[in-house]
N, C-alpha and C positions, 0 to 999 in steps of 0.2 A: 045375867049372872054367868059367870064360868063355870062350864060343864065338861066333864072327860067323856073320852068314846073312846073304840080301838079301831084298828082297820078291820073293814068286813072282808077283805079278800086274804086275810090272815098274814101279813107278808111281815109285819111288826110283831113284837111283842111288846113292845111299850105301849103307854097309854100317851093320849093324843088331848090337849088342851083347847079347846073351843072356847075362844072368848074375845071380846070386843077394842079395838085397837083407839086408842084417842083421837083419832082421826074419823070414826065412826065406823070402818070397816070391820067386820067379821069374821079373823085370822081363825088358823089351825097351826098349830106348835105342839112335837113331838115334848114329851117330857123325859124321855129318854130314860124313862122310871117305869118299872114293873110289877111295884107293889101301888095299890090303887090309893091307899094313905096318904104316901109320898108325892105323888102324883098329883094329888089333889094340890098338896101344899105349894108346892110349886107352881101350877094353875090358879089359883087366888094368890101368888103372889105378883105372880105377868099381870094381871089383871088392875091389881092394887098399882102398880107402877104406871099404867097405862090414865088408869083413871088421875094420879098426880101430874101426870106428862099434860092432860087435858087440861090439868086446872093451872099449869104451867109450876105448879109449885116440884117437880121432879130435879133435886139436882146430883151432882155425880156424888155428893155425900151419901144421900139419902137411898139412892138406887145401889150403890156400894152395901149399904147396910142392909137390903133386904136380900139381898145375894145373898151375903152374909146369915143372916138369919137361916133361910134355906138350907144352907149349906153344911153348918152347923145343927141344924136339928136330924138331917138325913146322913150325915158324915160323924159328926161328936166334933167337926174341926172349923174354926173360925176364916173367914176368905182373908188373907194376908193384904196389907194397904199399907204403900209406901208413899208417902210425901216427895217430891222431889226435893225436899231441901235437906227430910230426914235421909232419903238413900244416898244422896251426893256426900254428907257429912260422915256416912256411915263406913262407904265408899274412903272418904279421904283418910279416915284414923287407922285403914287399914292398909293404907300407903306408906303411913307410917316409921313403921317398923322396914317394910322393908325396900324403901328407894333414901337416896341419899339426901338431905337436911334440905341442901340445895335444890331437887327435884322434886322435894317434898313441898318447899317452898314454893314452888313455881306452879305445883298444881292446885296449893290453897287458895292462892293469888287467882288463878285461873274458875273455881267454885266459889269464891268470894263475890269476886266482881258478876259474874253469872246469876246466882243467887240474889243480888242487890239490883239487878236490872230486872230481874222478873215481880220481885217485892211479892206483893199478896200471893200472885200466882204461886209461887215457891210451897206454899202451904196443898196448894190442888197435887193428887194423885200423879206420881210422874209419866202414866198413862197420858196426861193432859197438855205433854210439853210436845208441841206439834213443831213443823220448821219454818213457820211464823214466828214464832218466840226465837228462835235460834238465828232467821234473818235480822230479824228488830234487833238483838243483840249486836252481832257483827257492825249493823249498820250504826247503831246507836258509838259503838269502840272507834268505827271509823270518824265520823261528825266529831269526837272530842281530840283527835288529832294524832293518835295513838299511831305507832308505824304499821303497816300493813303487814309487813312480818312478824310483828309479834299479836297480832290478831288470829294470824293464824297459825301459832304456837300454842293461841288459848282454845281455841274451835278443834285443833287438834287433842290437845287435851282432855277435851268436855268428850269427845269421841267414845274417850277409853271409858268413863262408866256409863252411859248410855250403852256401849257394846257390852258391858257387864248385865247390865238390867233385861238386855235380848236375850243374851245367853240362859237368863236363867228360867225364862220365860215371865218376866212382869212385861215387857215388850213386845209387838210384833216384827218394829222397823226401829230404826235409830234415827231421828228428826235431824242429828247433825249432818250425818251422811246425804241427807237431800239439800244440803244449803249450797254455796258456790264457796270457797274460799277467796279472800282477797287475794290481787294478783301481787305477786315478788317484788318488791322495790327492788327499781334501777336506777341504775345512771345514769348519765346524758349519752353514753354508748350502748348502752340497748345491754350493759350485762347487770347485773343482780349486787347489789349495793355488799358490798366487805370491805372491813379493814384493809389497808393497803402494807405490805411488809415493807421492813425498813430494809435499805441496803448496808451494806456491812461499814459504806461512806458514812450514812444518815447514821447508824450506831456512833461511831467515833463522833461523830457532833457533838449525840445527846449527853456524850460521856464528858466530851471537854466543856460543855456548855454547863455542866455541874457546878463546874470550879469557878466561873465566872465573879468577878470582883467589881465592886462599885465602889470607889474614896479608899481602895485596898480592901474593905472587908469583904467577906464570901457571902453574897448575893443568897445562897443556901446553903443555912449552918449544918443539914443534912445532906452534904454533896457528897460525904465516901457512900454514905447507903445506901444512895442513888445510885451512884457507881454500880454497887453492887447490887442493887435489886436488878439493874440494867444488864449486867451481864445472866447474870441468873436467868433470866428469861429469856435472852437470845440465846445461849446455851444449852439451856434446861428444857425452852419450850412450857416453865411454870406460870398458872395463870397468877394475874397480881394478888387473889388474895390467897392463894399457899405460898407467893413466894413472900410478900409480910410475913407470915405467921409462920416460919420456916425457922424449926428449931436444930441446934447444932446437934441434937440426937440422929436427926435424916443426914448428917454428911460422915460417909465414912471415908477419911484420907488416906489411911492405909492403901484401903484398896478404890481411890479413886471412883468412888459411888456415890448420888447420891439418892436415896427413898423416900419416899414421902407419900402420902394417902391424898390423892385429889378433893379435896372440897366440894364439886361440882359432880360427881361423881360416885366419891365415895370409894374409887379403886385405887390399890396399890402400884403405884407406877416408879420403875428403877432407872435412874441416867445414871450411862460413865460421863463423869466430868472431863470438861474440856482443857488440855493444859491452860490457855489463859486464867480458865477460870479458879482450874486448882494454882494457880500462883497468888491470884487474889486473894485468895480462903488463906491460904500458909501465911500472908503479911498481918493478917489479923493477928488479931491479943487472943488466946486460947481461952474459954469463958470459964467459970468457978463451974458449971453444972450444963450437963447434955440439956435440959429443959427450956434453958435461957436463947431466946430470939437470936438468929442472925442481922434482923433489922428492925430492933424493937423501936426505937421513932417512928419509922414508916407503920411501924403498927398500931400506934398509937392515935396516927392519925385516920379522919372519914375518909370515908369513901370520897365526898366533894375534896374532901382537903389534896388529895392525893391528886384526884384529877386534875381541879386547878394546878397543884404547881409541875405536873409531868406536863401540861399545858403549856406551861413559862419554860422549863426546861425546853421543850420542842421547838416554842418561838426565836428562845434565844442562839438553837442551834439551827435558825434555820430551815424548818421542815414546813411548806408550805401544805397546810392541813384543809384540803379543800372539803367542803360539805358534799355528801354521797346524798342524803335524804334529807330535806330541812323540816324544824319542827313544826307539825301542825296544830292548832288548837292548843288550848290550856294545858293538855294534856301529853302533848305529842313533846318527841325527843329527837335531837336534832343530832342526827350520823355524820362523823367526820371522816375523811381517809385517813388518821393514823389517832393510834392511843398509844396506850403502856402493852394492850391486847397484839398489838402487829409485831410486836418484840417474838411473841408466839408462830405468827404467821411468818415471820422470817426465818428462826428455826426450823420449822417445817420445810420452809418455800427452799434455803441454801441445800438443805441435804436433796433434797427434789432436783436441783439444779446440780448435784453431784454427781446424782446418777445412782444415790440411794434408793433400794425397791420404797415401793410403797405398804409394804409387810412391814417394814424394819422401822418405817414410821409411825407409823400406827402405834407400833408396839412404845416407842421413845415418846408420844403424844397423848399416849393414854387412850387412845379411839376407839380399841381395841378391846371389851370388857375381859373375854376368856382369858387374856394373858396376862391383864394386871396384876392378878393373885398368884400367880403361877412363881418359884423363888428359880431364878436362870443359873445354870449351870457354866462353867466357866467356856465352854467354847458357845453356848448362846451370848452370852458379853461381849466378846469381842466382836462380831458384828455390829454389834452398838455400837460398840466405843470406836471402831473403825468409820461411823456414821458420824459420829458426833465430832470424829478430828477431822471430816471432811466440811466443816463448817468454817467458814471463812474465819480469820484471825483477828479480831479489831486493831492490834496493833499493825496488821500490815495495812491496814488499811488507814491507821495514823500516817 
């Protein structure tokens, strides 16, 4: 039976626990308790542990709730026990609020699929999630074909509450931090798989490629929104789904602006429009209300719908769309050198090629979180708007 003592050469004040380990040996364990009650309790409880360890019926349930016990009769406080499916969840709803829909998104998607590969485990203590569990995952994302970059999007992700649960002390270590990340999709030139930008040529294609006629009729009965979703985004630098969903409230003509709140993000980001493109905007029909779409068909349609036909558009103009990453598995998605995304990468890539700093991009890109909110003063504009006429002209490039 477990018995207490103290030290005889006085050096403790606590009382010291004597009792039998399931292995058969004859431990001594401080109880780091000074009242001989307390002491005791905790002594018959090492011991009660020891003996279920023996009989093998000890599990991290059960040992958890005699902690607990203890802990609670010598404290008044219960030992806290997080699930790792309930801290992940708990974790995410508090993401919430405050990262943007899209971010939001990406991290559910990220503890979804995490949660759903561990299955039972998810229910054990997130003390339990070792970097076995976090290998077997990785490995499990790679095997269904998934691209290596966005593997480790999610492994980055899963990072952030593990480093939460360290911080707060449920952790010692962070089991993601010991795994390897997949390496960076390449090329066949040894650089890191990206959309390719269009040149100011390959723009004027896509744009006459619109208009395209079969037996006289227009191939796409959508060809001016095309037009102008096309310009927009080689101008603007807008991703395609703010520049869909792009209300004539975000253009002010007056002052050759235009605003709009990134999707993706969640920040306020301001372009001067570009003269082509404010010539565009002025031939339009003025709308009954600031509410109403500048390209409500294109809004209308999916995501697949969109892709296929800037797909057709692209073939018909021409752009040979070579594969960067091919699909692997059921799962996996197949990278091409150019989308409706490289309209973006040309924006960026033409003022880059001007000799625009890489501050003044940022800021016209949105990359830049501090400055999105920020309302610019009229000589912060003009540097923009001086960035944004240094962007090649599609017409001279018709």
């Amino acid at each position: 039976m477990a018995t207490l003592t103290k030290d005889s050469a006085g050096r403790s004040p606590f009382w010291i626990c004597c009792y039998r380990a399931a292995d058969g040996r004859r431990l001594k364990k401080s109880t780091k308790q000074t009242g001989r009650a307390q002491a005791l309790e905790f002594c018959l409880t090492l011991e009660r542990a020891e003996k279920m360890a023996q009989a093998g019926t000890l599990t991290e349930t059960r040992a958890r709730a005699l902690l607990s016990e203890v802990l609670e009769r010598a404290t008044g406080e219960s030992l806290p026990f997080h699930t790792t499916e309930g801290f992940l969840q708990n974790w995410l709803r508090g993401k919430q609020v405050a990262k943007s829909a899209s971010t939001f998104k990406n991290y559910g998607a990220a503890v979804s699929q995490f949660l759903a590969h561990l299955g039972g485990r998810a229910k054990l203590g997130i003390a339990a999630i070792n970097p076995k569990d976090i290998s077997a995952f990785r490995d499990a994302e790679i095997a269904s074909g998934k691209n290596p970059n966005s593997i480790r999007g999610r492994l980055e992700i899963l990072r952030i509450p593990f480093n939460a649960a360290r911080r707060q002390g449920i952790l010692t270590t962070n089991p993601v931090e010991a795994v390897e990340l997949p390496g960076i999709t390449k090329d066949g030139s040894g650089e890191k798989t990206s959309r390719h930008p269009f040149s100011a040529e390959q723009v004027a294609a896509l744009l006459r490629a619109t208009t395209a006629r079969e037996n006289a009729k227009s191939v796409f009965n959508d060809e001016n929104e095309w037009q102008g979703a096309i310009l927009f985004s080689y101008y603007t630098g807008t991703r395609i789904g703010d520049t869909v969903n792009l209300a004539w409230s975000a253009i002010d003509l007056p002052a050759k602006l235009l605003t709009y709140r990134a999707q993706k993000t969640g920040k306020l980001v301001r372009v001067p429009l570009h003269p082509e493109l404010e010539a565009y905007l002025l031939e339009l029909s003025a709308p009954d209300s600031g509410k109403a779409l500048v390209f409500p068909t294109l809004a209308r349609y999916g995501t697949g719908t969109r892709t296929r036909r800037f797909a057709t558009i692209m073939e018909r103009a021409g752009v040979a769309n070579a594969i960067l990453s091919p699909s692997r598995g059921t799962k996996g998605r197949t990278v091409n050198a150019y989308s409706f995304h490289s309209l973006r990468h040309s924006f960026n890539s033409a003022m880059a090629n001007a000799g625009v700093s890489q501050e003044i991009r940022k800021k016209l890109t949105g990359h830049t979180s501090d400055i999105m909110n920020s309302h610019y003063t009229h000589h912060e504009i003009e540097p923009l708007r001086a960035a944004i006429n240094a962007i090649p002209s599609i017409g001279s490039a018709n």
